[in-house]
C-alpha positions as CSV (number, residue, x, y, z in Angstrom):
1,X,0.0,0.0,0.0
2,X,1.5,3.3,-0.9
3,X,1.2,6.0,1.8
4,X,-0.3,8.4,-0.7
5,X,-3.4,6.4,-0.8
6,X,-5.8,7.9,2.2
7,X,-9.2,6.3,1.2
8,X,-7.0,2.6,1.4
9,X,-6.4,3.1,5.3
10,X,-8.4,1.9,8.1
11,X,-10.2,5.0,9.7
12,X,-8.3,4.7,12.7
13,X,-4.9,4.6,11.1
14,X,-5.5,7.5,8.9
15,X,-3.4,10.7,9.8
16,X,-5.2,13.7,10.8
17,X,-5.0,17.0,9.5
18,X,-4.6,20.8,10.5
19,X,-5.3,22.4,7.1
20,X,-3.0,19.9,5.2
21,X,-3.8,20.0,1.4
22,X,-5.1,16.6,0.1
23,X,-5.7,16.0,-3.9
24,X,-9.0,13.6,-5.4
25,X,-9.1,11.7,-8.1
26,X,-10.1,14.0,-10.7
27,X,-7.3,16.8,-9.4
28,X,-9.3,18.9,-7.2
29,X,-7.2,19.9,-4.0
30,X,-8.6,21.1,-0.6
31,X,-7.2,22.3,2.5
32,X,-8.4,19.5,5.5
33,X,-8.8,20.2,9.2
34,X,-10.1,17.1,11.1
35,X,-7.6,16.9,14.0
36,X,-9.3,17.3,17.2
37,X,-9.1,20.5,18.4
38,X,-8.0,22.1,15.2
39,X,-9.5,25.7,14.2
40,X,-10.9,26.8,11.2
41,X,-10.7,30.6,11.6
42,X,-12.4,32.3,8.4
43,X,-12.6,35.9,10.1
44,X,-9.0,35.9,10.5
45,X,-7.1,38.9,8.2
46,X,-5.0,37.6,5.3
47,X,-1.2,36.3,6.6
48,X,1.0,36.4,3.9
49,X,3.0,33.8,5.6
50,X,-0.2,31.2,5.5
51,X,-1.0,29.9,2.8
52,X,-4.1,28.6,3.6
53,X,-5.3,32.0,4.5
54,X,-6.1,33.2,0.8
55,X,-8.7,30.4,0.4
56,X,-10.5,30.5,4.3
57,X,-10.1,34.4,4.9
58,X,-14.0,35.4,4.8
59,X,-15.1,31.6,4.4
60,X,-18.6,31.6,4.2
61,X,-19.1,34.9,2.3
62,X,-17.2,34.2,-0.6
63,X,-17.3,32.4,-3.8
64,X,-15.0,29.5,-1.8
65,X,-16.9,26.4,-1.5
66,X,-16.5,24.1,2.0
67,X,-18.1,20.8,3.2
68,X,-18.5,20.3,7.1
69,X,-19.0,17.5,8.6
70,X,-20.5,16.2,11.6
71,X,-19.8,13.8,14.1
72,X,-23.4,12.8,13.2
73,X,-22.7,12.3,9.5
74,X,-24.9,15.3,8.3
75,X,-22.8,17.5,5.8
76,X,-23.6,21.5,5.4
77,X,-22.0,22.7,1.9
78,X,-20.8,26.3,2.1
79,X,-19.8,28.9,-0.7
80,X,-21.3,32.4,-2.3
81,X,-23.2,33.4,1.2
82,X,-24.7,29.9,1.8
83,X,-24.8,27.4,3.8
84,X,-27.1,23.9,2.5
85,X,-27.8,21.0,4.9
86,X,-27.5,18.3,2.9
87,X,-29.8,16.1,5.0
88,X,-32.6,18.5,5.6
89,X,-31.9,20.6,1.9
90,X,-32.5,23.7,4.1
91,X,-30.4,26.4,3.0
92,X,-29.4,29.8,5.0
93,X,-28.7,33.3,3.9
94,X,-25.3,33.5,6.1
95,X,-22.3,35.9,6.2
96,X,-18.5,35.3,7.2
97,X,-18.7,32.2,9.1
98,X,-17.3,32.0,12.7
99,X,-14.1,30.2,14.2
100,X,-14.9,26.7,13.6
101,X,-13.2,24.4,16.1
102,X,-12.9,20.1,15.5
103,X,-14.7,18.5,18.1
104,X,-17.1,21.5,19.0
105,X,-20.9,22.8,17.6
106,X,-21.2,25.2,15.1
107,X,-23.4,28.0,15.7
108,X,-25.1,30.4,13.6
109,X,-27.3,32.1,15.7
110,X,-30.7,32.4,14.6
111,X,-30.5,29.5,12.1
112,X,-29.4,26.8,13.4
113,X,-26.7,24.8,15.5
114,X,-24.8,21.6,14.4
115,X,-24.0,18.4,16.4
116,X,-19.8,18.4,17.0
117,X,-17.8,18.8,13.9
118,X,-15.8,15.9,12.8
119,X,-14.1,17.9,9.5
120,X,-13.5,20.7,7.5
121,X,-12.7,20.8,3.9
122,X,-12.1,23.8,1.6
123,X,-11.6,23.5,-1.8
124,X,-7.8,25.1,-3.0
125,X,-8.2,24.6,-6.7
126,X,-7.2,21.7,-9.0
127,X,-3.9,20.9,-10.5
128,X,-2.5,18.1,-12.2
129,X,-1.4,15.0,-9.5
130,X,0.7,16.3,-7.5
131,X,3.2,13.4,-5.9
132,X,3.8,14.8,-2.7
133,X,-0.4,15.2,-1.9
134,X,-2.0,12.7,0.2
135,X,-4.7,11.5,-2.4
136,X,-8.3,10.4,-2.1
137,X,-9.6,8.1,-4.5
138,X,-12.7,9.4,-4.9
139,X,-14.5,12.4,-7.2
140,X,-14.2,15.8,-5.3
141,X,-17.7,16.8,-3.7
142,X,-16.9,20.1,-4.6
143,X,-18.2,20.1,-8.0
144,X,-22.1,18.6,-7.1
145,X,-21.9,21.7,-4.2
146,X,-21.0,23.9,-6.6
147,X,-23.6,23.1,-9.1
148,X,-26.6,23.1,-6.5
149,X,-25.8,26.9,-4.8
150,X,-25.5,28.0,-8.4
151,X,-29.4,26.4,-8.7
152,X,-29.8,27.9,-5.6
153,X,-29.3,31.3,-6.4
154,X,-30.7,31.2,-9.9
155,X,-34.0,30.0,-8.1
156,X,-33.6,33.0,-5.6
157,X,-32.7,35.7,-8.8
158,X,-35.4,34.6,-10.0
159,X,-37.8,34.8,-7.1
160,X,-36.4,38.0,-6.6
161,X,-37.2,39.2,-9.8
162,X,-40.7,37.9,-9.7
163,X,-41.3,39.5,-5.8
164,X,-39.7,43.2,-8.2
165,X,-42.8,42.9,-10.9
166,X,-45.1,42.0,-8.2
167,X,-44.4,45.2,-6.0
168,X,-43.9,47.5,-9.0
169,X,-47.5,46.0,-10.2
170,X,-48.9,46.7,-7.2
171,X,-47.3,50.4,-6.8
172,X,-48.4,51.4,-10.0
173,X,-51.6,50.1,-9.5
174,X,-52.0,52.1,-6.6
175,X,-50.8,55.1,-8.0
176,X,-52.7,55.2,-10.8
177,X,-55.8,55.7,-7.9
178,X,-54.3,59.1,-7.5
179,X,-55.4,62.4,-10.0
180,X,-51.3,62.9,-10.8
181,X,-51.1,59.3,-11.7
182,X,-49.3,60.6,-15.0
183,X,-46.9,62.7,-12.8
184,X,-46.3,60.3,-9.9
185,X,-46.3,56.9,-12.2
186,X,-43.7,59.2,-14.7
187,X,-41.4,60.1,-11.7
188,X,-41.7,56.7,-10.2
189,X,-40.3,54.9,-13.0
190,X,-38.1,57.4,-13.9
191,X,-36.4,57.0,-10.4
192,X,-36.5,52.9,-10.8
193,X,-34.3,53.5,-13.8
194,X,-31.6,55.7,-11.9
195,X,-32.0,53.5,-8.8
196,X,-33.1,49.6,-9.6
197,X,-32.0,48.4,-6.3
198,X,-35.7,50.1,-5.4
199,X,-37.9,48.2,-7.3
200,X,-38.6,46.0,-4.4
201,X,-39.8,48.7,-2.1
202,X,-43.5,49.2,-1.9
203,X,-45.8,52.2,-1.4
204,X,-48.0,52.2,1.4
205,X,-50.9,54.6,1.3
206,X,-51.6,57.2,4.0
207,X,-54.9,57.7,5.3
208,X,-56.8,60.7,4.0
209,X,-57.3,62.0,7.5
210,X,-53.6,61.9,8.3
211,X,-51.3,65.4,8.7
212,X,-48.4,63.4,6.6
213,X,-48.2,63.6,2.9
214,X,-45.1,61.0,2.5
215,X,-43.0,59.5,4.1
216,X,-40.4,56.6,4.6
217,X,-40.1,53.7,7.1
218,X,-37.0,51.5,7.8
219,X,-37.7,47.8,8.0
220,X,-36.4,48.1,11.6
221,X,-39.5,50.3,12.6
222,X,-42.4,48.8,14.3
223,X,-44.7,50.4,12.3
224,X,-43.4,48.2,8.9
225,X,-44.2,45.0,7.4
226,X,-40.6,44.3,8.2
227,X,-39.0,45.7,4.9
228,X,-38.2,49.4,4.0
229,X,-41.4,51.2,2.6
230,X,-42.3,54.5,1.0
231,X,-45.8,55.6,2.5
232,X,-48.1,58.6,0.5
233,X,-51.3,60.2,0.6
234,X,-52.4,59.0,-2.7
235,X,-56.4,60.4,-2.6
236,X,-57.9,64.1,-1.5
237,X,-55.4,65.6,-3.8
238,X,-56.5,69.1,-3.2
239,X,-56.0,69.1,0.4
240,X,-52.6,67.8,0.3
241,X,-51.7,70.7,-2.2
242,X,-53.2,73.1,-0.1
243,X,-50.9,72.1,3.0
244,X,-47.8,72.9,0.8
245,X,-49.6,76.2,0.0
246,X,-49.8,76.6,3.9
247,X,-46.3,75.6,4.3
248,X,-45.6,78.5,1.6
249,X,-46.9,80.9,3.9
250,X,-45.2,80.0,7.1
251,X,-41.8,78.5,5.5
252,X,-40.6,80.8,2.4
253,X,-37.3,79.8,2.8
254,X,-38.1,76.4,2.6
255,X,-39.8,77.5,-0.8
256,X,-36.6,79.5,-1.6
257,X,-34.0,76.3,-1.5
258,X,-36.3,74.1,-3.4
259,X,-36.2,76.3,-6.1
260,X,-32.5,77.1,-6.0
261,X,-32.0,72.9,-5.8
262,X,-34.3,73.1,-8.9
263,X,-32.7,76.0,-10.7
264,X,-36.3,77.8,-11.0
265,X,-38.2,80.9,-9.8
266,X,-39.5,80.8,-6.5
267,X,-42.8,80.9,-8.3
268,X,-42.9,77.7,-10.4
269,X,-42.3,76.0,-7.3
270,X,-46.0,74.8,-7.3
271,X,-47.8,72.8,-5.0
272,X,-47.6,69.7,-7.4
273,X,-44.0,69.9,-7.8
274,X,-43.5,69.9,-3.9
275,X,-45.6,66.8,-4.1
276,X,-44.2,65.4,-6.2
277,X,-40.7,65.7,-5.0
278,X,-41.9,64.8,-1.2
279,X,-42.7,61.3,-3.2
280,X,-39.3,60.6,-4.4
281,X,-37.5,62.4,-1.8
282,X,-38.4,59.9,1.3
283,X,-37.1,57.2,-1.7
284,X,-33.8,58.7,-0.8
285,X,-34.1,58.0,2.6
286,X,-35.0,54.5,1.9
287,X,-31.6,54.3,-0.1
288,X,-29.9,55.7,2.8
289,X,-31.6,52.1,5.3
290,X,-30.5,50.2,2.0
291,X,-27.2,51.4,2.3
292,X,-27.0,51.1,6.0
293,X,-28.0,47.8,6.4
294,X,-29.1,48.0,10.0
295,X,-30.8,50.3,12.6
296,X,-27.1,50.9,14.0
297,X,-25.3,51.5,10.9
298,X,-28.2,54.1,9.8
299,X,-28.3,55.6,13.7
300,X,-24.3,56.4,12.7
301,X,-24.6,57.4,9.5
302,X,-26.9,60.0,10.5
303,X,-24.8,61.0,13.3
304,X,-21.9,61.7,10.8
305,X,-24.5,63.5,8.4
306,X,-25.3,65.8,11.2
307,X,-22.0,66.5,12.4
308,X,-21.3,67.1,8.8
309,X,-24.4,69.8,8.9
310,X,-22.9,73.6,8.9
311,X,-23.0,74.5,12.3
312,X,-25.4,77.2,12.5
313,X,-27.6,75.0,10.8
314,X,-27.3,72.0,13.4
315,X,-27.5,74.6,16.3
316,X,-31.0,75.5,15.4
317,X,-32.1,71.9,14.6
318,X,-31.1,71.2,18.0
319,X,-32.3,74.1,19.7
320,X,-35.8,73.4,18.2
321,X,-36.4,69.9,17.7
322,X,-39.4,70.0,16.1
323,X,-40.6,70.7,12.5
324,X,-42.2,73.8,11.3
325,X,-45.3,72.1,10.1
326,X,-45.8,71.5,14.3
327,X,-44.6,74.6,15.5
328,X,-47.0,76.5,12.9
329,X,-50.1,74.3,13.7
330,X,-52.0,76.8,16.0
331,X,-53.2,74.8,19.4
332,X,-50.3,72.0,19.2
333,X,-48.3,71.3,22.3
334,X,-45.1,71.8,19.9
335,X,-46.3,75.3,19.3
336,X,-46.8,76.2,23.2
337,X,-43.1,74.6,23.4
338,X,-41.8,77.2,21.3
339,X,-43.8,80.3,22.7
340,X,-42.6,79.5,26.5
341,X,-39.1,79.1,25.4
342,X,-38.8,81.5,22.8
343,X,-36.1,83.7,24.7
344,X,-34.0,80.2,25.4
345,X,-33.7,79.5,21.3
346,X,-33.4,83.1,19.9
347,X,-29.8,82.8,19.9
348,X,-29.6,79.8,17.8
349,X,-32.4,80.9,15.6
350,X,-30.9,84.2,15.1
351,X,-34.9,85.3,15.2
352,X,-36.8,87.2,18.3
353,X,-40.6,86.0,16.8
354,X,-42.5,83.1,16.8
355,X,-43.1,83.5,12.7
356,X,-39.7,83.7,12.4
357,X,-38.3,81.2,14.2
358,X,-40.5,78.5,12.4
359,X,-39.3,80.1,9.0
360,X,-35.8,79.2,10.0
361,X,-36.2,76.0,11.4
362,X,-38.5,75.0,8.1
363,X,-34.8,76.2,6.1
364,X,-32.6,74.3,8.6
365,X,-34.5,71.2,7.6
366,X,-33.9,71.5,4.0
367,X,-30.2,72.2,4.8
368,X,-29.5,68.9,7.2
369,X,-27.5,67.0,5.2
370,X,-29.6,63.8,5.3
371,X,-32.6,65.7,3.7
372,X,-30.5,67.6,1.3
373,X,-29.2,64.3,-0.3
374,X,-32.5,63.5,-0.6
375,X,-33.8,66.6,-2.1
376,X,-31.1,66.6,-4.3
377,X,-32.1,62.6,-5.6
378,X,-35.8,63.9,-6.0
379,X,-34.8,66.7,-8.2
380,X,-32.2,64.6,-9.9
381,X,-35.0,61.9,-11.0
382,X,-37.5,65.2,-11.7
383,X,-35.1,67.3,-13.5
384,X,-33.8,64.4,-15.5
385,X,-37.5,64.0,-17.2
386,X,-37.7,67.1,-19.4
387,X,-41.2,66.9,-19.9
388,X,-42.6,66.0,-16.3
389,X,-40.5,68.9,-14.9
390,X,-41.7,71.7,-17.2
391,X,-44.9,70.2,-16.4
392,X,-45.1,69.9,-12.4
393,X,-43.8,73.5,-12.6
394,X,-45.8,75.3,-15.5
395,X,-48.1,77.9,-13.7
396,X,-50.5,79.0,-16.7
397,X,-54.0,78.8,-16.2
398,X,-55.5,74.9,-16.3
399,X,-52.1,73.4,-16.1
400,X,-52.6,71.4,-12.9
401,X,-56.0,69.9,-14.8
402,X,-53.6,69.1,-17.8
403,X,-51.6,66.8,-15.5
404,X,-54.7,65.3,-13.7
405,X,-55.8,64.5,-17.2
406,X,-51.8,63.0,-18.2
């Protein structure tokens, strides 16, 4: 018997391994850990001195296919972000995997938790034989694993794509209830183009009784289905213009740095472009949770967007922590906030009246540098439609009927 030949030996006699290469029939190699006690450490950074660390650095996460194996028998094949129990065919979204240690349970919290792990091989490649490899005379099982999570994540592309048309489907459908459904429906898929990664992000409509126009909730919040959503006041179109005719009156300098975003006269900044805009604007936000990936991550990003905010600007956001819409609504608590400490936030207002201090604070919120990256997305997607902009901002007599009738 020649030493080379590993799948010959008695299991007891076999020699163990601490991420030894070993060679199969066909010429696939892989790096083996089954000695007891022996750790598999995928989060470690890359050593140049390891050699083993270019192919288990971020194992788990990256195209880099494994195999476990229990002391039970059961297998879990890993590679592209998943992991597939080959006895139950359950498979599991899953990042960077943890330490793994021979001997000990693997746990991914949340998904499940293995019986004691007898081996770990990761496939290295394949080579011509190589006479100093221990080899295995069988066919690597690398190639089957391979084949399935690429089945795998066709099936999921393509459930993805399906779950997209449904929720585009369904928001246009909904947004076609509305009297701008030219407008909105134009500007939505207008900003679907520029942004694809938001075709799976439904619209949720606001009750007709509600204050709010739009808005956006993270998939975090309890108030969501558990993914990101955009939510609008789709009917009673002329009382949602009005309020941003309202706003006009107790905000002009809100008015004043749309229409500088836009590049336009304070005056063709009509109550259907404002709208409009709100619409795609809190679809910024959304891109901002997409980009965070989690409540943390979005807590700090916005603590870096408002240290980033000039500091006037952030001293009076602070100061008055509540919008203008509030402090301008006669009879709310936020109002009689602002009236009894009036002296206390002149300063940082840089404003001795009531009126004034809410036309600031409406400016200050255009100026935060969350909602100006968002402003600036919305008037992106609007400008970059020739024809809806010069219509959403065309003041001549019957041009809000010409886009209820678009």
């Amino acid at each position: 018997m020649q030493p080379n030949q590993l799948a010959a030996q008695p299991e007891h006699l076999r020699p163990t391994h601490n991420g030894d290469q070993i060679q199969y029939s066909d010429g696939m190699t892989a790096l083996v850990w089954d000695a007891p006690g022996a750790v598999v450490r995928p989060t470690a950074g890359e050593d140049p001195g390891d050699p083993t660390s270019e192919y288990v650095n971020g194992l788990g996460q990256t195209d880099t296919l494994a195999i476990l194996t229990t002391d039970s028998g059961n297998q879990y094949g890993v590679g592209s972000g998943l992991i597939i129990n080959k006895k139950t065919g359950d498979t599991y979204e899953t990042g960077a995997l943890p330490d793994i240690t021979i001997g000990e349970h693997l746990s991914i919290p949340g998904k499940f938790t293995t019986t004691r792990i007898r081996s770990v091989a990761v496939a290295s490649g394949r080579a011509e034989q190589i006479a100093h490899l221990e080899q295995v005379d069988a066919h690597n099982p690398f190639d089957p694993l391979g084949k399935r999570i690429a089945r795998t994540r066709e099936q999921q592309y393509q459930q993805a794509l399906e779950q997209r048309r449904q929720t585009m489907e369904k928001n246009i459908n909904l947004l076609n209830t509305s009297e701008l459904r030219g407008a909105l429906g134009t500007a939505y898929f207008a900003l679907l183009e520029m942004y694809p990664q938001l075709e799976d992000i439904e619209i949720v409509p606001v009750p007709e009784d509600s204050a709010q126009i739009a808005s956006a909730t993270p998939s975090w919040s309890s108030r969501s289905n558990g993914k990101h959503q955009v939510n609008l006041r789709i009917g009673d179109l002329p009382t949602s213009l009005r309020k941003y005719e309202e706003a006009d009156q107790f905000t002009p300098s809100s008015k004043r740095e749309i229409a500088k975003l836009y590049g336009i006269d304070e005056s063709e900044v009509t109550p259907q472009l404002q709208y409009v805009t709100s619409f795609i604007h809190e679809f910024g936000h959304v891109l901002d949770y997409i980009n965070a990936g989690s409540h943390e991550a979005y807590a700090a990003m916005r603590d870096q967007d408002r240290a980033a905010t000039h500091t006037l600007v952030r001293r009076l956001l602070e100061a008055v922590p509540y919008s203008a819409s509030k402090l301008a609504k006669e009879g709310s608590p936020e109002r009689a906030w602002l009236i009894a400490n009036l002296k206390s936030v002149e300063a940082a207002a840089a404003a001795t009246t009531v009126e004034r201090v809410i036309d600031k604070r409406g400016r200050a919120h255009r100026l935060d540098v969350t909602e100006n990256r968002c402003d600036k997305l919305a008037v992106g997607v609007i400008k970059g439609d020739q024809a809806l902009f010069d219509a959403l901002r065309d003041t001549s007599p019957g041009a809000l009927d010409r886009l209820r009738a678009a």
